[in-house]
Structures are given as C-alpha cells and as structure tokens.
C-alpha positions as CSV (number, residue, x, y, z in Angstrom):
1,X,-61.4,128.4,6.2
2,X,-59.4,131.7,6.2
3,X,-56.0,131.7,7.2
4,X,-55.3,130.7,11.1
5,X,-58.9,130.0,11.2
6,X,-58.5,126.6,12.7
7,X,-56.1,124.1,12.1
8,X,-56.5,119.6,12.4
9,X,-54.2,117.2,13.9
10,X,-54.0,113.4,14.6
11,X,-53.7,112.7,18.6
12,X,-53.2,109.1,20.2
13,X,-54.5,108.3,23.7
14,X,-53.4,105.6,25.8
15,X,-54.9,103.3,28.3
16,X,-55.5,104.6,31.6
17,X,-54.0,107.9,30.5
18,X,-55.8,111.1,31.7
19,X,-55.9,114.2,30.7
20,X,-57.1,116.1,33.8
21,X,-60.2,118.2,34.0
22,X,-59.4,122.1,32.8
23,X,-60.7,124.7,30.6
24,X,-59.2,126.7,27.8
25,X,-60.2,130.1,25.7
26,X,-59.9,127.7,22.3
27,X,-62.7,125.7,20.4
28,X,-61.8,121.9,20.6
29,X,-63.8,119.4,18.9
30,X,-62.3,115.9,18.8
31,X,-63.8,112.9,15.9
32,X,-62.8,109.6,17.8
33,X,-61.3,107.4,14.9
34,X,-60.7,104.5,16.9
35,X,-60.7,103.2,20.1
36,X,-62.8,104.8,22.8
37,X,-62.2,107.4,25.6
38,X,-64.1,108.6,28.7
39,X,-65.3,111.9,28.3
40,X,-66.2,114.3,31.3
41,X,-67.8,117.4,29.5
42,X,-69.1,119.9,31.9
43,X,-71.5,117.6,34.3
44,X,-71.8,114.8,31.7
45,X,-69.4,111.8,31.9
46,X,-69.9,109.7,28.8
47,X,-67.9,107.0,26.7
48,X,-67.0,108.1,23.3
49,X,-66.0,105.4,20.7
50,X,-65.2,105.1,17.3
51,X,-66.9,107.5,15.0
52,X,-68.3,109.7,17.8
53,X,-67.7,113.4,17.4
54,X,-67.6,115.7,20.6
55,X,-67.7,119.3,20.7
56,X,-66.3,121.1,23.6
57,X,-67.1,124.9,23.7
58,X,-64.5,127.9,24.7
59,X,-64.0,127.8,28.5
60,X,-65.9,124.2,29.0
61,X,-64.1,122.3,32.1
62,X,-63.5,118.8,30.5
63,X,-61.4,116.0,31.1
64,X,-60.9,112.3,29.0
65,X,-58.8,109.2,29.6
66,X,-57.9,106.6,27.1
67,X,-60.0,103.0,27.2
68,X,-58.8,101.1,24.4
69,X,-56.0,99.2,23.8
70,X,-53.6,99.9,22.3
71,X,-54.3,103.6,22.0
72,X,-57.1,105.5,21.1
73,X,-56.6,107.5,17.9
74,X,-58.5,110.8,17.8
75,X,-58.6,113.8,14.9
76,X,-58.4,116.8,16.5
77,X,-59.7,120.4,15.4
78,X,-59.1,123.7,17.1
79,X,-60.5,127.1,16.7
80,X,-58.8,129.9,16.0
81,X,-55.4,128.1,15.3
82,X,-52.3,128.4,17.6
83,X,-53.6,126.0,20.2
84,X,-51.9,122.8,18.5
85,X,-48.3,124.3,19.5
86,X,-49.4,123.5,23.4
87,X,-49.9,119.9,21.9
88,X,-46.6,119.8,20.4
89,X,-44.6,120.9,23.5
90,X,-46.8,118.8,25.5
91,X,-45.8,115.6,23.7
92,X,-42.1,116.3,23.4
93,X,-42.3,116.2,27.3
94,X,-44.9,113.8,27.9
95,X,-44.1,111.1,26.1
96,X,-42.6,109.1,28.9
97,X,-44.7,106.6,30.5
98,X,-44.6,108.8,34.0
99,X,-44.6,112.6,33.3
100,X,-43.7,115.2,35.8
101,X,-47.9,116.8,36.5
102,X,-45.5,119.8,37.7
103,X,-44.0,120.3,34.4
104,X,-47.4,119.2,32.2
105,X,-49.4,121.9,34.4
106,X,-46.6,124.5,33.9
107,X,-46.8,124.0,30.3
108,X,-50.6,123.9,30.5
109,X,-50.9,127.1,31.9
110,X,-47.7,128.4,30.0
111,X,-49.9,127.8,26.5
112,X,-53.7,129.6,28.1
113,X,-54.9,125.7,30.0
114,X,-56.2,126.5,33.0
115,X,-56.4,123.2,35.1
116,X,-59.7,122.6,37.6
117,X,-58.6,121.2,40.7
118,X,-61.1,119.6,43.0
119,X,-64.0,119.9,40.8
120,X,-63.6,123.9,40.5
C-alpha cells in the first residue's frame, strides 16, 4: 500500500495476560499464528486459535487475554500506520511479569487508547 498506509508486526501473548477492554481511532486486525486467545469484540466473546483472523473496526471496545502456553504468537496489522509506536513503548515497560496498570493506562491514553472501564 501507499506510504504510512498500514504497517505489520509480530506480537506474543502470554498466559493469563490481558489486555483490558478499550477502543482506539486505528484499524487493528490481528492473524493468530499460534496459540489461541480469548477475544471480547463488541458483545461477542469468542476463542481465537491458530489460523483465525479477526478484524476489529476503528472505535470497537475489545479486549483479549492469552490461553496458550507458552505464548500466543499473533501478526498484527494496523491502519493508517503510527499505531505500532504505542506497541513499542508499551513493551519496553511491560515486559515485567507485574506491570504498573497506572503506567500501561497512561501510556494507553498517551498514544489515542481509550480504556472502557466497567463495561462502558
């Protein structure tokens, strides 16, 4: 695609690790390469293993947490590009086995995440 257009990236997901329900202005589509994660998209809550691709819309509440040992690997595409730098400060932070949700949600919110507490 044109320059900026999107851009693709490799994630891993652990066990029992959430990533709490919230929305963003970006197109997020993720292909699950292996492994399997519970997926919360709008009012569905699915499974999603290996070689299932999910597409979650601009401004979509949606939430997933790793259920495969020892991770979950996911290929990850975003639309327009710029999103993945959220990504990137997000895993130099959160890379420890007990993050700060403080700091995560700042830099959440710092990179255009809004987080959905309680459901809405």
């Amino acid at each position: 695609g044109a320059r900026g257009a999107w851009s693709v990236f490799e994630i891993e997901k652990r066990p029992g690790a959430p990533t709490p329900p919230h929305t963003h202005a970006w197109d997020e589509a993720y292909y699950i390469l292996s492994g399997a994660v519970e997926m919360m998209l709008g009012e569905r809550v699915f499974e999603a293993g290996a070689g299932t691709f999910v597409r979650i819309p601009p401004n979509t509440v949606h939430a997933f947490t790793g259920r495969a040992a020892p991770g979950t690997r996911l290929l990850t595409l975003l639309a327009p590009a710029g999103a993945e730098a959220f990504f990137a400060d997000l895993d130099r932070y959160a890379s420890s086995e007990a993050p700060d949700m403080e700091k995560v949600i700042e830099i959440a919110v710092r990179h255009g995440v809004r987080p959905v507490l309680d459901g809405g």
